[in-house]
N, C-alpha and C positions, 0 to 999 in steps of 0.2 A: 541388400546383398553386400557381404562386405570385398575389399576389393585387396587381390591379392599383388603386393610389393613385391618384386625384383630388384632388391638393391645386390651393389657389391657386395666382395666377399674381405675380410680383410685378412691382408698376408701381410709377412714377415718376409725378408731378402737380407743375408748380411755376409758385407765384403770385408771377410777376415784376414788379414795378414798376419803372414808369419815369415820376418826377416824381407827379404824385399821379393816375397811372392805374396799369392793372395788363393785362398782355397776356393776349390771346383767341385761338385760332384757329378759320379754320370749318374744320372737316375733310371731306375730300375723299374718304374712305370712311364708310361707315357704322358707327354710327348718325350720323346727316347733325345737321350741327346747331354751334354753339359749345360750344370747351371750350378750358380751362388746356394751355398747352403739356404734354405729357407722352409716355408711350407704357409699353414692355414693358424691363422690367429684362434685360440678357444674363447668357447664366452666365458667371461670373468676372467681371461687373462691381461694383464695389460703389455702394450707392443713388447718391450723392453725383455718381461720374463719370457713371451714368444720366443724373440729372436735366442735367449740364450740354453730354453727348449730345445730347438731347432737344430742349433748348432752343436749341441751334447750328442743331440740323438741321430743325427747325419753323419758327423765328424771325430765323433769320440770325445771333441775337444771341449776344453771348460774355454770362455772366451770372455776377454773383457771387453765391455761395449764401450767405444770410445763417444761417438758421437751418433747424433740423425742425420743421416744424408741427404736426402729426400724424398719426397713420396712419387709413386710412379700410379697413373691412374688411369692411361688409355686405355678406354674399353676393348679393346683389340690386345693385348697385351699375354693376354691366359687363352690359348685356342678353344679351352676346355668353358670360359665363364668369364666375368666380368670380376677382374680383380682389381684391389689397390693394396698397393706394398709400400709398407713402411721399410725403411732401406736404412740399416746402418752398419758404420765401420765398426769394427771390432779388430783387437790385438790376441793372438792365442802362442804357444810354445809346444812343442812336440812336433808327432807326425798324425795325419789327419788318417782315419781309416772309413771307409764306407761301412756306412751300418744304417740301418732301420731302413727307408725307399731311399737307400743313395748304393746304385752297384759297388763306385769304386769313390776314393775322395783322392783325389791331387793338387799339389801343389805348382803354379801356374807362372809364369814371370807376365806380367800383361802387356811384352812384346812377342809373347809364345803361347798368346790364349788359341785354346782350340777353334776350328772353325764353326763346329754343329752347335754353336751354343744357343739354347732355345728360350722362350718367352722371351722379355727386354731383356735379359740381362749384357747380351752385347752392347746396348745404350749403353745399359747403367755404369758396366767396365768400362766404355771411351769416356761417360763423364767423369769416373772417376779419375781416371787420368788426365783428365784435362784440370780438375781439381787440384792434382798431384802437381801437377806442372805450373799452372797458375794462381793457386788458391781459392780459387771462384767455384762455388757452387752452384748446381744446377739451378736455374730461378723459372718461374712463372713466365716471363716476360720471353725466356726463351722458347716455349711451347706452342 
């Protein structure tokens, strides 16, 4: 009998700046609420075309990926499933518009991030800011 796997799902998260905010979308399915442009990695895509997938077709915006930020993996993370997000920064220009499952896209200062922001991504925003402020990236050791 062969035996059927549950593994994760891999996703894409990317915290885009534009000048010294960082883009949000509300999303338009559930769980309702603010999150980091992102979504579901395709097979045969690799992370990187994901993430700039993602953020076309959420934000409007063309974006340039700067770095990997890090990966987020608690099984707890997606109400919906057992996800891991590959996480990175990215720089863009313009104005961000909601399109494809993102209601609206806004522009955020991340001392004025909304409250209902859902899955990690409030982590992911205090890391990055603690990033921003000390240079240190999220590590293992801190988990």
């Amino acid at each position: 009998m062969a035996r059927q796997f549950k593994n994760p799902i891999p996703t894409v998260d990317i915290i885009i700046r534009i000048g010294k905010a960082v883009v949000l979308i509300k999303r338009r399915n559930p769980p309702h609420g603010w999150a980091l442009p992102g979504g579901f990695q395709d097979e045969g895509e690799a992370c990187e075309a994901a993430a700039r997938r993602e953020a076309l077709e959420e934000t409007g915006l063309t974006v340039a990926l700067e770095s990997l930020f890090y990966v987020y993996s608690n099984p707890r993370r997606d109400p919906r499933q057992h996800t891991i997000s590959t996480v990175f920064t990215a720089t863009a220009v313009g104005q961000p518009i909601g399109m494809d499952d993102a209601e609206e896209a806004k522009l955020f200062t991340l001392d004025q991030l909304p409250e209902n922001l859902v899955f990690d991504h409030g982590e992911i925003l205090s890391d990055y800011r603690c990033f921003l402020e000390t240079g240190c990236r999220p590590s293992p050791k801190n988990r």
